[in-house]
C-alpha positions as CSV (number, residue, x, y, z in Angstrom):
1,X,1.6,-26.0,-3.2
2,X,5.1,-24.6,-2.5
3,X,7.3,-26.3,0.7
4,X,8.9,-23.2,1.7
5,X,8.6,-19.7,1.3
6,X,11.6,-16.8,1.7
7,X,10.0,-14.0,2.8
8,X,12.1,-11.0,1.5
9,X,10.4,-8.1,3.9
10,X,10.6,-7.2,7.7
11,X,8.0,-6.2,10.2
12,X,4.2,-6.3,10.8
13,X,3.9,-8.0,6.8
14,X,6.4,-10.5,7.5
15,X,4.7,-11.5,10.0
16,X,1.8,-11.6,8.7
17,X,3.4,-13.5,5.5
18,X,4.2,-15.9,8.2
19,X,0.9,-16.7,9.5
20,X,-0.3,-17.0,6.5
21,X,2.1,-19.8,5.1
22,X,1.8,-21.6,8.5
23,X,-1.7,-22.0,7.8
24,X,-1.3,-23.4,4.5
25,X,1.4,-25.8,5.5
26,X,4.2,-24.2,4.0
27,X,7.5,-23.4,6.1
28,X,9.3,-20.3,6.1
29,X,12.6,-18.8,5.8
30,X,13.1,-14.8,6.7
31,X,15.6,-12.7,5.9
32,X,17.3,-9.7,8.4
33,X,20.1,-7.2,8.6
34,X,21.9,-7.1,11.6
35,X,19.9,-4.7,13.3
36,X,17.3,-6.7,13.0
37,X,18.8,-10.0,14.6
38,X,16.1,-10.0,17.1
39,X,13.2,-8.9,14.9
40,X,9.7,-11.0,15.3
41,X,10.0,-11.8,11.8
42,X,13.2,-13.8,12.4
43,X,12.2,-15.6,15.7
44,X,8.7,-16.8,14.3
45,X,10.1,-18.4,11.2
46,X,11.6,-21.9,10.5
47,X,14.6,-20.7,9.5
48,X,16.5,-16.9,9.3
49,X,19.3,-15.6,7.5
50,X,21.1,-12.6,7.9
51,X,21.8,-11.1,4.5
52,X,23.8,-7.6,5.3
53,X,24.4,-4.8,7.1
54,X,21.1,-1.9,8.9
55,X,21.6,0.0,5.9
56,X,18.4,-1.7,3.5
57,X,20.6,-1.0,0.2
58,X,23.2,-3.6,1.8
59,X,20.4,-6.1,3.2
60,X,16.4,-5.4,1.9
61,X,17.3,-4.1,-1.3
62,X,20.4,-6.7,-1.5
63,X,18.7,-8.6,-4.5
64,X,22.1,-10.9,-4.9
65,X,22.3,-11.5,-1.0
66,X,18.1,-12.5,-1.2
67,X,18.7,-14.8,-3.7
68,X,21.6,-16.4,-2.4
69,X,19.6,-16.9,1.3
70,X,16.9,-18.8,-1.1
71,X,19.4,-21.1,-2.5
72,X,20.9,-22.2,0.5
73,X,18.1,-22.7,2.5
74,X,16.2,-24.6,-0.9
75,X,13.2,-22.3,-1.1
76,X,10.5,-23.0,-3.6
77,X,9.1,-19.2,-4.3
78,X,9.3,-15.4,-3.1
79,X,7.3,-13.0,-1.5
80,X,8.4,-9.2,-1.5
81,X,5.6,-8.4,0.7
82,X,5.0,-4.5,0.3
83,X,7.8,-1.6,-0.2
84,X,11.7,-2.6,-0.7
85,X,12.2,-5.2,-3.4
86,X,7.8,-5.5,-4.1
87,X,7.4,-3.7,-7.0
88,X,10.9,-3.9,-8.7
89,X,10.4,-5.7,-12.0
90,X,14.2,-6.6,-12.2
91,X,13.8,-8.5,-8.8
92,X,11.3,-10.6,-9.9
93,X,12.9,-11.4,-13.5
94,X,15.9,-12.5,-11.6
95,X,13.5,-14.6,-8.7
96,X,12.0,-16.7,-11.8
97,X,15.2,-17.1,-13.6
98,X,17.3,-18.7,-10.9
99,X,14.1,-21.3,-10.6
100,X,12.3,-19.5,-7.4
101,X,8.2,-18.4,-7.7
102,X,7.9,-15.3,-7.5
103,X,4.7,-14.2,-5.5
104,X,3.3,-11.8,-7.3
105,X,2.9,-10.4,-11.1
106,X,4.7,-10.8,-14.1
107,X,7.8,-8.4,-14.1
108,X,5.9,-7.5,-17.2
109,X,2.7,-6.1,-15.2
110,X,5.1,-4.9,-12.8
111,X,6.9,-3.0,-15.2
112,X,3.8,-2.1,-17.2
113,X,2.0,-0.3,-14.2
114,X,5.1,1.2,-12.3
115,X,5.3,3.8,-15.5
116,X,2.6,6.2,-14.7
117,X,2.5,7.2,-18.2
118,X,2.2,3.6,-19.6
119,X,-0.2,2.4,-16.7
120,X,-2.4,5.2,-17.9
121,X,-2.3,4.7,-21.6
122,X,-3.3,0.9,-20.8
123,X,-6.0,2.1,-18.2
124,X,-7.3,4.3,-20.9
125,X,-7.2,2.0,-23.5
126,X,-9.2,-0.8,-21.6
127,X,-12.3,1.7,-21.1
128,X,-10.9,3.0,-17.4
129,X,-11.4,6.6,-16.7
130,X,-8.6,8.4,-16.4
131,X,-7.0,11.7,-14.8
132,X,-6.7,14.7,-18.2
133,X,-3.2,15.1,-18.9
134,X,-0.2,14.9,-21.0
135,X,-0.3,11.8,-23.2
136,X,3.3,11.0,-22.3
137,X,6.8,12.3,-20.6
138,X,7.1,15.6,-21.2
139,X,10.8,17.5,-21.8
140,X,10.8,20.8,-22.6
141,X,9.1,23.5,-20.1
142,X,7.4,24.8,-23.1
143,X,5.5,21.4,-23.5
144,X,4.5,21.3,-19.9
145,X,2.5,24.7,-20.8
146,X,1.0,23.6,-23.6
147,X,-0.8,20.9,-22.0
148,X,-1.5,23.0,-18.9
149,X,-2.7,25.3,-21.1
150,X,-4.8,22.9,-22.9
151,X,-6.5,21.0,-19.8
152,X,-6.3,24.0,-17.9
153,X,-5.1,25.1,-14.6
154,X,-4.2,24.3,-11.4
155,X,-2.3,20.8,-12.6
156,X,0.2,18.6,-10.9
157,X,3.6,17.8,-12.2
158,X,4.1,14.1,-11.4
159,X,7.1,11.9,-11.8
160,X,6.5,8.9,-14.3
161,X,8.3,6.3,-11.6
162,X,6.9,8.3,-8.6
163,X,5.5,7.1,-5.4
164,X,4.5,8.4,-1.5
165,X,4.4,12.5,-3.3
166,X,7.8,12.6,-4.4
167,X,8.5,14.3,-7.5
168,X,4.7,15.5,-7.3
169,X,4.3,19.4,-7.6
170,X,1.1,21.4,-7.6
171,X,1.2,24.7,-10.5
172,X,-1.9,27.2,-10.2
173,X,-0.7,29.5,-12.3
174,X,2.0,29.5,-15.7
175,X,4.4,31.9,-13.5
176,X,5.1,28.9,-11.0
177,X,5.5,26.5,-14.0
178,X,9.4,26.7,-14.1
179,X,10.1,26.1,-10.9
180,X,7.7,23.5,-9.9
181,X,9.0,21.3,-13.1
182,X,12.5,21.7,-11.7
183,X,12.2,20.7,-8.1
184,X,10.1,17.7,-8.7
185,X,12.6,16.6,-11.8
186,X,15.4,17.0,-9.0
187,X,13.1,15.0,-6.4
188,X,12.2,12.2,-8.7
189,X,16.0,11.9,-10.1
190,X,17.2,11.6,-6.3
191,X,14.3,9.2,-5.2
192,X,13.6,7.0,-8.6
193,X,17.0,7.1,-10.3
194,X,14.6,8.8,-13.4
195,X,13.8,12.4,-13.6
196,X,11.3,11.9,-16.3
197,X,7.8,13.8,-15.5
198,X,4.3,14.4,-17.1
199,X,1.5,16.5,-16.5
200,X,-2.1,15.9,-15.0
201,X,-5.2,18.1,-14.4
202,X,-5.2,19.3,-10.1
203,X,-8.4,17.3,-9.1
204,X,-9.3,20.4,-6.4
205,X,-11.3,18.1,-3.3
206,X,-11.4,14.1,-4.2
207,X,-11.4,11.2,-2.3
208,X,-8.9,9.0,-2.4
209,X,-10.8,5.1,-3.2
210,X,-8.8,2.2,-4.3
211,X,-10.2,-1.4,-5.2
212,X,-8.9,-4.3,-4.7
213,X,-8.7,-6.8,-7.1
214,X,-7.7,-10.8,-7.5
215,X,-7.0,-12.8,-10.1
216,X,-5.8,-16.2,-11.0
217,X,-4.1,-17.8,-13.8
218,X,-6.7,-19.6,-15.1
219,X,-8.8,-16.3,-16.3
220,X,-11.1,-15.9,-13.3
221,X,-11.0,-12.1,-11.9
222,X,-13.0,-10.4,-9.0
223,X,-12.9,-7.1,-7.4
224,X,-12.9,-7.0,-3.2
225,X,-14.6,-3.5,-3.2
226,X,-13.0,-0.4,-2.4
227,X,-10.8,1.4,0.2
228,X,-11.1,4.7,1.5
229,X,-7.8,6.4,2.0
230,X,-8.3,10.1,1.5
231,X,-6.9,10.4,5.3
232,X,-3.2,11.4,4.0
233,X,-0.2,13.2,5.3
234,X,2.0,14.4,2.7
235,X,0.9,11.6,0.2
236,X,1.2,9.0,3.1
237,X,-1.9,6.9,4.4
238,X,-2.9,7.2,8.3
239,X,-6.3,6.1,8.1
240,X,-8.3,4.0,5.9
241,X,-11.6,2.4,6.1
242,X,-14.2,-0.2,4.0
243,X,-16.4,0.7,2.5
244,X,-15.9,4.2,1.6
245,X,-18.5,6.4,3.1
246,X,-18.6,8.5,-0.1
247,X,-19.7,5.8,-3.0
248,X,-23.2,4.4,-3.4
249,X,-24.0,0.6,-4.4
250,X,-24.7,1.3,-8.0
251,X,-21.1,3.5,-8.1
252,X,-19.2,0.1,-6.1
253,X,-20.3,-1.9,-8.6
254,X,-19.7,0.4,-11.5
255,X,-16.1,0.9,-10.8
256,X,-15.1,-2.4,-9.5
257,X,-16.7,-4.1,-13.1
258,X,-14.4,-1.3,-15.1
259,X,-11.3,-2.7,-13.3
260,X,-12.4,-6.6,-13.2
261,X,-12.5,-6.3,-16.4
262,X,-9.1,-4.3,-17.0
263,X,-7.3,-6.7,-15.3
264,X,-9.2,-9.8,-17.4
265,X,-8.1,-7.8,-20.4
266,X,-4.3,-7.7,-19.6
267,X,-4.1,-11.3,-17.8
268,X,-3.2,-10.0,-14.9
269,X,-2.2,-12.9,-12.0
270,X,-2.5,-12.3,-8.1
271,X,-3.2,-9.5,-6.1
272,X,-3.7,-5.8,-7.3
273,X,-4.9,-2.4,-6.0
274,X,-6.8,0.3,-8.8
275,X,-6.3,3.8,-7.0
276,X,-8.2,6.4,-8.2
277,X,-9.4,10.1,-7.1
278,X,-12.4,10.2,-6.8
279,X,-15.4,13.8,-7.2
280,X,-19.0,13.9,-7.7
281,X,-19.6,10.8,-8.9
282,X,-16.5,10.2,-11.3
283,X,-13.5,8.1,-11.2
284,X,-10.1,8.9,-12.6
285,X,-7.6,6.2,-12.2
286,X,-4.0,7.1,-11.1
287,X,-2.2,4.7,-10.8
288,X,-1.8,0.9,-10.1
289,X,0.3,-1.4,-7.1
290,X,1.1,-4.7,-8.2
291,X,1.5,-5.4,-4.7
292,X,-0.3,-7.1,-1.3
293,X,-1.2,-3.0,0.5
294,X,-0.4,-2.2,4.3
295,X,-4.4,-1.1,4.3
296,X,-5.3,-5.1,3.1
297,X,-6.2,-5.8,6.3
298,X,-9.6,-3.6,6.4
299,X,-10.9,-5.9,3.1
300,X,-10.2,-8.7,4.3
301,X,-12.6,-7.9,7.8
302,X,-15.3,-6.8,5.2
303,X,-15.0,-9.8,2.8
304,X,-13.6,-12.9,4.9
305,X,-10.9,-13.7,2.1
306,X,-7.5,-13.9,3.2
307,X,-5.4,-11.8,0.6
308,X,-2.3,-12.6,1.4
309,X,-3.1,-16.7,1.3
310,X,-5.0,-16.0,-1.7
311,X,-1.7,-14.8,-3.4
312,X,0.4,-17.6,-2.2
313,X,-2.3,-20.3,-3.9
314,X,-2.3,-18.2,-7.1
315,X,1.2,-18.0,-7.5
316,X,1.2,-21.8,-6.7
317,X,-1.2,-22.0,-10.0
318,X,-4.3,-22.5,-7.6
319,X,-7.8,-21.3,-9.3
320,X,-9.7,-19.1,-7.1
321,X,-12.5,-21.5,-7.2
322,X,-15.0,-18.4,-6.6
323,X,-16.5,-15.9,-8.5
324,X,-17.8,-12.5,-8.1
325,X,-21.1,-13.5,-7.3
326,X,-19.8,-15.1,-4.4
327,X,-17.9,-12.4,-2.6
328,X,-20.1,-10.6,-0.1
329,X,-19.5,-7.6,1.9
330,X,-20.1,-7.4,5.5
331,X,-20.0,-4.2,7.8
332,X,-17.6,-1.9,8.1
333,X,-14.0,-1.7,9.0
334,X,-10.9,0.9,9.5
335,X,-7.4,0.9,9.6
336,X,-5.2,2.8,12.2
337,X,-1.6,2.7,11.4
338,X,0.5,3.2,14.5
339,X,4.0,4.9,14.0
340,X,6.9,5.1,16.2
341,X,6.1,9.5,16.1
342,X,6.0,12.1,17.9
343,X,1.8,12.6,18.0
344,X,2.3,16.2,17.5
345,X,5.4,16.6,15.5
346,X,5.6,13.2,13.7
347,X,9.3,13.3,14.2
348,X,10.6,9.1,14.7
349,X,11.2,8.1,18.2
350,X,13.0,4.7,18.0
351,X,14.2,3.2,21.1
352,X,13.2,0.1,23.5
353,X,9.9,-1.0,24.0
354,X,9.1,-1.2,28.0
355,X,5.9,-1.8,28.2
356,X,3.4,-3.7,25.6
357,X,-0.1,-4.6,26.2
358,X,-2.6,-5.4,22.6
359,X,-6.0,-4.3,22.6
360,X,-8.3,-7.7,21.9
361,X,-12.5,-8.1,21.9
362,X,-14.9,-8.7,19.1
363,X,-13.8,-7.3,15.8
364,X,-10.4,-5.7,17.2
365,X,-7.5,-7.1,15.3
366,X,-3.6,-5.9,15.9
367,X,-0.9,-6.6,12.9
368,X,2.2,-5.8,14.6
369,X,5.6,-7.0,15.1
370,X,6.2,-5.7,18.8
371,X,6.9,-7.1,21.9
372,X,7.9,-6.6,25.2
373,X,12.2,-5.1,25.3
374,X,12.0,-5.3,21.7
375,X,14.3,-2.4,20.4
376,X,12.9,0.0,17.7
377,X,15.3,0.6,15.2
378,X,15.9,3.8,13.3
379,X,17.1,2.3,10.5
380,X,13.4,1.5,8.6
381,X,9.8,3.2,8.4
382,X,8.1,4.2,11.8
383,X,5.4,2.0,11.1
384,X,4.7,-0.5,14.6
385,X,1.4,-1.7,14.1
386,X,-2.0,-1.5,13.0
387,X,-5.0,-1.5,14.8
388,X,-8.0,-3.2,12.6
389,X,-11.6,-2.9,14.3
390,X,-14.9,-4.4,12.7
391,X,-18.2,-3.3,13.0
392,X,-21.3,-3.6,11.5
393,X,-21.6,-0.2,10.9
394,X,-19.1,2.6,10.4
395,X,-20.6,4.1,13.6
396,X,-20.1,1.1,15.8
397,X,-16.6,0.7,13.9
398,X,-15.2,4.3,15.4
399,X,-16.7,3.3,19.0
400,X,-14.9,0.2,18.5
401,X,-11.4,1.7,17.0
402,X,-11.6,4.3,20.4
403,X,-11.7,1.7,23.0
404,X,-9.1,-0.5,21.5
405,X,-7.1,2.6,20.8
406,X,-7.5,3.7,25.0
407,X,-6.4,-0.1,25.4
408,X,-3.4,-0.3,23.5
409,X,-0.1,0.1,25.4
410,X,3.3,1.0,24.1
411,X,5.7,2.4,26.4
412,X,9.5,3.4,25.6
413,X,8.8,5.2,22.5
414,X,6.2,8.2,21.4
415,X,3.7,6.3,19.4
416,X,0.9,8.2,17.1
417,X,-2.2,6.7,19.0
418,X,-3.0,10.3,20.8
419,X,-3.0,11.5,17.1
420,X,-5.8,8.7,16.2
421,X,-7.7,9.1,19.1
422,X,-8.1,12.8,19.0
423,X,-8.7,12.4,15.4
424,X,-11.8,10.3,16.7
425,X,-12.9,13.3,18.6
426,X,-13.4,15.5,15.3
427,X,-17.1,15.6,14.6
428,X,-16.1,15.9,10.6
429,X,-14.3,12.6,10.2
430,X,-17.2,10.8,12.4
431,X,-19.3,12.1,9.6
432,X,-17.2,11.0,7.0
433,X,-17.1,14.5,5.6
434,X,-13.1,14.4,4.3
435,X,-11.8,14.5,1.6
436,X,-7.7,14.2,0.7
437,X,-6.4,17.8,1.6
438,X,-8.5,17.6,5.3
439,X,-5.9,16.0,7.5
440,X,-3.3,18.1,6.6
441,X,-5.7,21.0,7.6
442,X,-6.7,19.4,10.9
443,X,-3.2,18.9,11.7
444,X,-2.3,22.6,11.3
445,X,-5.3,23.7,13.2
446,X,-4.1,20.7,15.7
């Protein structure tokens, strides 16, 4: 097992990175920008170094500045958390080459599933149902209708290194073709630093389910079920729950034995998360993180396995020492995520925190990195906290998520938890009649 961990991340998941180590025994080392001098991250740690500027491309994204904070302070291994550095295939060549363990895939994986177009070549090729589309980057506008014309509209321009919905654009018709190809080449080159697009059939009403999977490096692989998160604004998760209130044993176990046995194929190592959309019984896979997800928190209440301790052992070259046949899923559990936002706008509202109070009970569990005066910078994603509840039943879960949500105090800023809880009053998400398009509707009917 490693001595001591640099964890190269901020907020609520270094945080929980934290607790995680300290229960295995392992000490830790964070990393912060000036603005973030007095972060949580940076006072629960062993140790803390400051490694640039607010700006994240002069302090999270800093790769030489990262590495340098693990060499003085003698760290054995990495972890990139989620967002930033996570799922940059460069970072982690350079983390194993200057002797550090990097917690997470190979930058081969890495690299492998953060092409959309590759991912989904592999997917297809290991048996996994996949989205119709073009069978690689497309170029010329006259390629893009050809293959619209061949799977047939409406279908979504995607970027191949896209993420969150940039570079995504819906066409319903050849006349909008043109246009849609150009913006989200122009969004994709701004965001990714690679213009490069492809085509994919318009799913019209999925869900959104993604399952979770773990592997070691000793050739033992399990799925963790699935995740509901076809609660979305713009492309970004508010809500997500597990199990998904759409899928059927027989349907769980389908899906999750397609992607065990993906990832078995490839030799995939640590934790991983299969997204797919998914309509009337079928799957299509989209895309792949190679990373520990902000919504891990809702499998871990239904399964009892730590995720984020279970990717510190396997990057240690600890086996699982379970199998499939040993994971068992228990109630039912949701996911809140609490942003510094406007509830009716969404617009950020950094600024001091005067007044904190946690909700707490049976089955309520906060992930957070607030405290009482703690200043909200407006440097980084709005995200504060997120409120976890556990039931044994979805119905008990939503009872559960209101009164911890009617608990929960954070004064100083706007927060999102009006949002959630008059989200809670909507008859159609207590019935778990959504799919990935409804939120944006409620919220203009809001």
């Amino acid at each position: 097992m490693f001595d001591k961990v640099l964890i190269a991340n901020r907020g609520e998941i270094a945080v929980r990175i934290n607790s995680a180590c300290r229960e295995l025994g392992i000490k830790t080392v964070s990393v912060h920008s000036t603005a973030d001098a007095d972060a949580m991250h940076a006072r629960l740690s062993d140790e803390s170094v400051c490694i640039g500027p607010a700006a994240v491309r002069d302090s999270y994204l800093n790769i030489p500045s990262i590495i340098a904070a693990a060499e003085i302070t003698n760290a054995d291994a990495i972890h990139p958390g989620y967002g930033f550095l996570s799922e940059n295939a460069n970072f982690a060549s350079i983390v194993e080459e200057h002797g550090f363990t990097f917690i997470g895939p190979t930058p081969e994986h890495i690299s492998l599933m953060g092409d959309k177009v590759r991912a989904k070549e592999a997917m297809q090729s290991l048996g996994v149902p996949v989205v119709p589309g073009s069978p690689g980057t497309l170029h010329d506008i006259s390629e893009f209708h050809a293959v619209a014309e061949e799977i047939g509209y409406p279908v979504l321009v995607k970027a191949v290194s896209g993420g969150g919905g940039r570079g995504m654009k819906r066409v319903y018709s050849p006349d909008e073709m043109s246009e849609a190809v150009s913006m989200a080449r122009a969004e994709a080159q701004a965001a990714f630093n690679d213009g490069s697009l492809y085509l994919e059939k318009l799913i019209d009403s999925p869900r959104h389910v993604e399952v979770q999977v773990l592997a070691d490096q000793h050739g033992t692989a399990v799925h963790l079920g699935e995740r509901d998160c076809s609660l979305q604004r713009r492309h970004q998760k508010m809500v997500e729950e597990a199990p998904s209130s759409a899928l059927n044993a027989a349907e769980r176990e389908r899906i999750g034995s397609q992607v065990v046995r993906a990832v078995s194929e490839i030799g995939y190592r640590g934790v991983g998360t299969m997204e797919f959309l998914y309509e009337a019984g079928e799957f299509f896979f989209i895309e792949m993180n190679t990373r520990i997800q902000v919504e891990h928190p809702v499998t871990e209440m239904i399964t009892g396995i730590d995720l984020v301790r279970e990717q510190i052992r396997v990057a240690a070259g600890a086996p699982l020492g379970y199998g499939q046949e040993d994971i068992k899923f228990n109630g039912h559990a949701i996911e809140c995520r609490v942003n510094a936002e406007d509830p009716v706008n969404f617009q950020p509202s950094p600024g001091r925190i005067t007044g904190y109070h946690p909700p707490g009970g049976l089955g309520v569990r906060v992930d957070s990195a607030l405290y009482q005066d703690y200043s909200v910078p407006p440097y980084y994603d709005s995200l504060l906290a997120k409120v976890i509840v556990h039931g044994s039943n979805r119905n008990e879960c939503l009872m559960r998520l209101r009164r911890a949500l009617e608990e929960y105090v954070i004064t100083g800023v706007e927060t999102t938890i009006p949002f959630h809880l008059k989200l809670l009053a909507n008859a159609d998400f207590a019935n778990g009649a959504y799919d990935i398009h409804w939120l944006e509707r409620f919220i203009e009917k809001s």
